[in-house]
VEXLUM-906223 format. One record per residue (C-alpha): residue number from 1; residue in one letter; x, y negated, z negated. Coordinates in pm, 1 decimal, padded with zeros to 6 digits. Last residue first. Layout:
+-------+------+----------+----------+----------+
| nuvex | zanu |     east |    north |       up |
+-------+------+----------+----------+----------+
|   NUM |    a |        X |        Y |        Z |
...
+-------+------+----------+----------+----------+
END
This chain:
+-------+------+----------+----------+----------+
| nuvex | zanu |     east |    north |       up |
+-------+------+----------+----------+----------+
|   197 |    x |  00187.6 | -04737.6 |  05931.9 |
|   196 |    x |  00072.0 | -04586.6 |  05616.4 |
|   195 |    x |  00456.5 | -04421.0 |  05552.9 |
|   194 |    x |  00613.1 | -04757.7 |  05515.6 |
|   193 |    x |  00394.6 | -04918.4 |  05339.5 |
|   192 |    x |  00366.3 | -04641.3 |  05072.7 |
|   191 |    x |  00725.8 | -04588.7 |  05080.5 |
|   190 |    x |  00739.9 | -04922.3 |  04963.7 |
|   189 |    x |  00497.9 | -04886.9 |  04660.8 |
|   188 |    x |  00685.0 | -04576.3 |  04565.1 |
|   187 |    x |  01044.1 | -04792.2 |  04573.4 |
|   186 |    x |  00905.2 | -05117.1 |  04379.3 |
|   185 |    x |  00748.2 | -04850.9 |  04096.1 |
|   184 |    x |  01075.2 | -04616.0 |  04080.4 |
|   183 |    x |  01271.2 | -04926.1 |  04070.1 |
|   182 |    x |  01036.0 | -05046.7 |  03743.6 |
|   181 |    x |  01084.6 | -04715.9 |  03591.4 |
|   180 |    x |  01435.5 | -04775.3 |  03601.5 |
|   179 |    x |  01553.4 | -04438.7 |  03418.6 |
|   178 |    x |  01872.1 | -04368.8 |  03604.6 |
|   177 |    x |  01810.3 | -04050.6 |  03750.4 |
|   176 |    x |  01432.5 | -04180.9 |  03844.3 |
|   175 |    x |  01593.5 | -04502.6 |  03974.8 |
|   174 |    x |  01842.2 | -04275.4 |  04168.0 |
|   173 |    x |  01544.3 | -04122.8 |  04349.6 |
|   172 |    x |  01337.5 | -04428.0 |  04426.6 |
|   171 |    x |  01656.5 | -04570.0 |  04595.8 |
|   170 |    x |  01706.8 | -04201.9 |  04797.3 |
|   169 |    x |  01346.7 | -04172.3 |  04872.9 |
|   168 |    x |  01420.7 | -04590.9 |  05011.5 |
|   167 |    x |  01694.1 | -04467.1 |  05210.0 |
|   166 |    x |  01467.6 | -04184.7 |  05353.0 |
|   165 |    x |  01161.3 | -04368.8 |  05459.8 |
|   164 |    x |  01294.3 | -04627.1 |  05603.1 |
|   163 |    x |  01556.1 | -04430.9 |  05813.9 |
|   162 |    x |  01256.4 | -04230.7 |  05938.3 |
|   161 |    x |  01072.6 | -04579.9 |  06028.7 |
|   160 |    x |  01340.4 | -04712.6 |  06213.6 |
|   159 |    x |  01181.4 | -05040.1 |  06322.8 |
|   158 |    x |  01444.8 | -05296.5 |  06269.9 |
|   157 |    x |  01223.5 | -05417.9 |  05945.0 |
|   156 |    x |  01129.7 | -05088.7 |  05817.4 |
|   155 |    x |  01565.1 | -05020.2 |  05870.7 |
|   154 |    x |  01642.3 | -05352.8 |  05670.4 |
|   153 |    x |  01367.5 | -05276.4 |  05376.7 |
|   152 |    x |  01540.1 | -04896.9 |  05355.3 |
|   151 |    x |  01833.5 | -05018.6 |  05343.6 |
|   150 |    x |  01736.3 | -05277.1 |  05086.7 |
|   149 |    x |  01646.0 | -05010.5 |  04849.7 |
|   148 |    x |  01947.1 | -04790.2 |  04934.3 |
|   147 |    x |  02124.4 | -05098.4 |  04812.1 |
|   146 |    x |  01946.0 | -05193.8 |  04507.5 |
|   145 |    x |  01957.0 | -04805.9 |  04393.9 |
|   144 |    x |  02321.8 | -04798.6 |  04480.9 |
|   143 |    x |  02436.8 | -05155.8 |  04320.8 |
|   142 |    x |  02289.0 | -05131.1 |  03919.7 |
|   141 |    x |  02400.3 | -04741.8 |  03909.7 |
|   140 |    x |  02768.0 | -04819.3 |  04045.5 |
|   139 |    x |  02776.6 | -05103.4 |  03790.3 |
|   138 |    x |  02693.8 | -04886.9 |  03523.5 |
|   137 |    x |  02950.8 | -04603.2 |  03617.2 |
|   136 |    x |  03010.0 | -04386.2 |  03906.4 |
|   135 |    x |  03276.6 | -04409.1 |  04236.1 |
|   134 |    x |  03230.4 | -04119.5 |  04459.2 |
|   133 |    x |  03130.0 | -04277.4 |  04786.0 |
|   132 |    x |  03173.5 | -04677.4 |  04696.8 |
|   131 |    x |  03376.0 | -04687.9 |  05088.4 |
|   130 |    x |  03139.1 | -04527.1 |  05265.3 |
|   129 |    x |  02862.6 | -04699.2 |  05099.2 |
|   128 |    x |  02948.6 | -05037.7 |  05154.5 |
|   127 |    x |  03017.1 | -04917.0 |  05548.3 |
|   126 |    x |  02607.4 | -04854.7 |  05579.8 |
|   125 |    x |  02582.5 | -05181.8 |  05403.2 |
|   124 |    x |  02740.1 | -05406.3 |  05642.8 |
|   123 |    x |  02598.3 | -05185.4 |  05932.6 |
|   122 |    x |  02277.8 | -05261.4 |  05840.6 |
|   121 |    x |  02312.3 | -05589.2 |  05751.7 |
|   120 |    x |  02478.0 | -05675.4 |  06116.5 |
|   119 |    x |  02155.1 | -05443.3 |  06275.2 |
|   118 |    x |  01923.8 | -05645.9 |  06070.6 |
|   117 |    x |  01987.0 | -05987.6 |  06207.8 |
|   116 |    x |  01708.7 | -06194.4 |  06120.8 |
|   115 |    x |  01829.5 | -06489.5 |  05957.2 |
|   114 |    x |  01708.2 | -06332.8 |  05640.3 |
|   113 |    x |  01860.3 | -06008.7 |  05706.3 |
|   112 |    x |  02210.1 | -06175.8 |  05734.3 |
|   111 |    x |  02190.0 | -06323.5 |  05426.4 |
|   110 |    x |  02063.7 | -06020.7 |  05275.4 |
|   109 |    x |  02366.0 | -05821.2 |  05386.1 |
|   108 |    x |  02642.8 | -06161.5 |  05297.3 |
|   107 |    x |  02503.3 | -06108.1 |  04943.4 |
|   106 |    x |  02516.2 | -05686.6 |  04925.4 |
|   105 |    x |  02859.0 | -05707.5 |  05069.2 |
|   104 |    x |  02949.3 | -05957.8 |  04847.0 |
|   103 |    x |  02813.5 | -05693.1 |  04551.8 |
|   102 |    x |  03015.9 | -05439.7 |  04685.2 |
|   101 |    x |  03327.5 | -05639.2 |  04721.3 |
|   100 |    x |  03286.2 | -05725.1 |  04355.6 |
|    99 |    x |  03218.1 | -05333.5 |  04294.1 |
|    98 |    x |  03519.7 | -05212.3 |  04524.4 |
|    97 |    x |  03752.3 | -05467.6 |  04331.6 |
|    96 |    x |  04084.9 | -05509.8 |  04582.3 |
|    95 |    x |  03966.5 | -05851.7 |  04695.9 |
|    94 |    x |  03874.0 | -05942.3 |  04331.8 |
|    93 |    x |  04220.6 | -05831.1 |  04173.0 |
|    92 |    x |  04265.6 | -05485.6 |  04014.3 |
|    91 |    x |  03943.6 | -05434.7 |  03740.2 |
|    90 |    x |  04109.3 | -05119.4 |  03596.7 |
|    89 |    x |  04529.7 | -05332.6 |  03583.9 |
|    88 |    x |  04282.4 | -05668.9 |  03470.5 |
|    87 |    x |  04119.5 | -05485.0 |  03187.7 |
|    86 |    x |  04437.4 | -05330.3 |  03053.2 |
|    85 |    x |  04609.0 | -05674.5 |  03059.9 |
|    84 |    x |  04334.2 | -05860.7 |  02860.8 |
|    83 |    x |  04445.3 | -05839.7 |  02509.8 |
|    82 |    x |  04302.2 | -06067.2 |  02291.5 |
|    81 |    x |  04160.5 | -05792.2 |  02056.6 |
|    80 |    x |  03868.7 | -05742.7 |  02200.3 |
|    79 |    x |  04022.4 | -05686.9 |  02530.1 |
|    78 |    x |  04223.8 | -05398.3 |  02362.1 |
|    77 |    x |  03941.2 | -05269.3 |  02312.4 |
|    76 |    x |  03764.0 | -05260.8 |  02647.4 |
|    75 |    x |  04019.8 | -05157.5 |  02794.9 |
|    74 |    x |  04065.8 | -04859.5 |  02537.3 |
|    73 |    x |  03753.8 | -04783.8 |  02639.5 |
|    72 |    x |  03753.0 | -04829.1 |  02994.6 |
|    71 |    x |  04027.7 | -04608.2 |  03012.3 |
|    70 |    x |  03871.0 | -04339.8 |  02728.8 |
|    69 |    x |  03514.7 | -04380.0 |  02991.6 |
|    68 |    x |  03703.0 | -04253.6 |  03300.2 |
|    67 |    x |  03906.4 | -03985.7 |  03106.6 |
|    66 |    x |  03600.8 | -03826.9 |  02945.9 |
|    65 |    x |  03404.4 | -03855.3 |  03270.7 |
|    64 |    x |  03689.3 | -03669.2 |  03436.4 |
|    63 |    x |  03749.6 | -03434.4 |  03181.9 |
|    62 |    x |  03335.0 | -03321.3 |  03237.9 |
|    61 |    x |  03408.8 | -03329.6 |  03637.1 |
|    60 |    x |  03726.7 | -03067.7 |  03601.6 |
|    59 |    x |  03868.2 | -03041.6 |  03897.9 |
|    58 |    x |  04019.8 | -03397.0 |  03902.9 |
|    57 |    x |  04136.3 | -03336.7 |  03520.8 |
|    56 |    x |  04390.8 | -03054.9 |  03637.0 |
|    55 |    x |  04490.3 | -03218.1 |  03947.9 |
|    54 |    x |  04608.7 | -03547.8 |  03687.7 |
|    53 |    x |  04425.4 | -03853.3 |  03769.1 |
|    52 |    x |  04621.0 | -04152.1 |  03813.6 |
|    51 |    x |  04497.0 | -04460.0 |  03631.5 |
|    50 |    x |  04701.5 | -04276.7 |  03327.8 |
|    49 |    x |  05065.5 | -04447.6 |  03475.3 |
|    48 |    x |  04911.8 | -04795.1 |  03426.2 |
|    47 |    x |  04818.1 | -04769.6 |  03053.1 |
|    46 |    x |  05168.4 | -04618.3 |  02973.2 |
|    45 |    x |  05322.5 | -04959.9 |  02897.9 |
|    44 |    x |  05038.9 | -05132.4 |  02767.9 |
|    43 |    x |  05033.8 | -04853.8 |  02535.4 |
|    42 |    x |  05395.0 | -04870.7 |  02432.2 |
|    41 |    x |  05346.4 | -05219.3 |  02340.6 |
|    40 |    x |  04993.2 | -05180.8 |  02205.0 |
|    39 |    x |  05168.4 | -04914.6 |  01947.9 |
|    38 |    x |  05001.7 | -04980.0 |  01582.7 |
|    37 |    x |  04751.6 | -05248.4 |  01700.4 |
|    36 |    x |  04621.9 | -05044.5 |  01947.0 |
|    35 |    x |  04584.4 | -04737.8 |  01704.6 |
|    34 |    x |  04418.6 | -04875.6 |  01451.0 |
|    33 |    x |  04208.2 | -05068.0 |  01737.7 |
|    32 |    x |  04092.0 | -04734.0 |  01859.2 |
|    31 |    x |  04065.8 | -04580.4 |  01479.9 |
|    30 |    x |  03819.6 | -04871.0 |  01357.3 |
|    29 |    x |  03663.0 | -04889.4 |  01713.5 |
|    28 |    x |  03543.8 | -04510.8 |  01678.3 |
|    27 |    x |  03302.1 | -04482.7 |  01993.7 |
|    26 |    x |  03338.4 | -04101.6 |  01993.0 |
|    25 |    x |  03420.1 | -04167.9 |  02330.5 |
|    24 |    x |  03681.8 | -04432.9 |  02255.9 |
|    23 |    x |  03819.8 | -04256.5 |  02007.4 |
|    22 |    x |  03897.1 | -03933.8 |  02205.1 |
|    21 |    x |  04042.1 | -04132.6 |  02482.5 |
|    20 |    x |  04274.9 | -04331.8 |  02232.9 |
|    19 |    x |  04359.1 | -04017.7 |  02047.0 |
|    18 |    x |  04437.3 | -03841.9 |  02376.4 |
|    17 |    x |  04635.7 | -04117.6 |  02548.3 |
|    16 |    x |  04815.6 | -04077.1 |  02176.3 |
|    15 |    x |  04889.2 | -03706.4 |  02220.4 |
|    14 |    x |  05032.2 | -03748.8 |  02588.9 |
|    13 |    x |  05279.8 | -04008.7 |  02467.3 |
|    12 |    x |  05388.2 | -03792.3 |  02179.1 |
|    11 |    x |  05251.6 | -03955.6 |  01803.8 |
|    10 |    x |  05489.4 | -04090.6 |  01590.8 |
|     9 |    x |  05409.7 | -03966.1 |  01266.7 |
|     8 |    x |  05255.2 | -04208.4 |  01008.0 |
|     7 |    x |  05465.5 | -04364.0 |  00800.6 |
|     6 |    x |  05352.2 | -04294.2 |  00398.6 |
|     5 |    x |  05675.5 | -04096.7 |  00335.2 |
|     4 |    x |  05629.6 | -03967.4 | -00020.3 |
|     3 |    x |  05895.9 | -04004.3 | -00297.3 |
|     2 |    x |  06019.9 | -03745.8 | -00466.2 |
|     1 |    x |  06020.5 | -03706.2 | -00866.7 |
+-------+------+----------+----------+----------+
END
């Protein structure tokens, strides 16, 4: 009588990026933390070299969603379990963080709108945007529409009237992609003021 070898095979490095990726978008946390618990050392140690996309997953914008969402899943996860490493390597420190240097951006904008300076907020915003072109995800969707909307505000308030009219489109626009039927209600209500003058 033989016994059976109840070790699971080593997965390949490639194959178990997969798994994880796989798991997280199926959202299978029993198999994602199977799998972190089994080889977190070996993940935290590959984790860093998978925040570079590969050409063939650049090209490809449905891999590129999968990949995005398996890092932040297995971030995610292995946060859950106490481990915070993976997190902090996608988050990289504040001052590197487009999305927390968005949102100052967005602060230090309507601070300078309410003492009046709209070119400065302009401007501040204008660059934002340049440098978040590209990025998606839910903090992405809370910041653009909120942005184009006070874009449009700023440029109403500076008296460009055309530049008005099209950042806020755009922020009524995104709410519609987004479903924020209460953006798409502020936004058509402001293109109604600015279009009656």
């Amino acid at each position: 009588m033989g016994f059976f070898n109840l070790h699971t095979k080593r997965l390949a490095d490639d194959d178990l990026r997969d798994a994880l990726f796989n798991a997280a978008a199926a959202s299978n946390t029993p198999v994602l933390k199977k799998l972190l618990t089994s080889d977190l050392e070996r993940i935290i140690a590959l984790f860093p070299s998978w925040t570079m996309l590969p050409t063939s997953v650049q090209s490809d914008p449905t891999r590129m969603k999968w990949w995005a969402e398996g890092m932040i899943g297995v971030a995610s996860a292995a946060a859950a379990l106490g481990e915070g490493s993976l997190m902090a390597i996608l988050q990289g420190p504040p001052e590197q963080n487009i999305i927390v240097l968005w949102q100052q951006a967005f602060l230090a904008a309507e601070a300078d709108a309410a003492g009046g300076n709209y070119s400065s907020a302009i401007g501040r915003l204008e660059e934002t945007l340049e440098n978040a072109e590209g990025l998606t995800g839910t903090g992405v969707d809370d910041l653009l529409s909120k942005t184009y909307g006070l874009l449009g505000t700023l440029n109403y308030r500076a008296g460009n009237r055309e530049k008005a009219h099209d950042f806020t489109l755009k922020a009524k626009a995104y709410c519609e992609r987004i479903g924020d039927h209460e953006g798409v209600d502020i936004y058509a209500r402001n293109l109604n003021t600015i279009d009656a003058v």
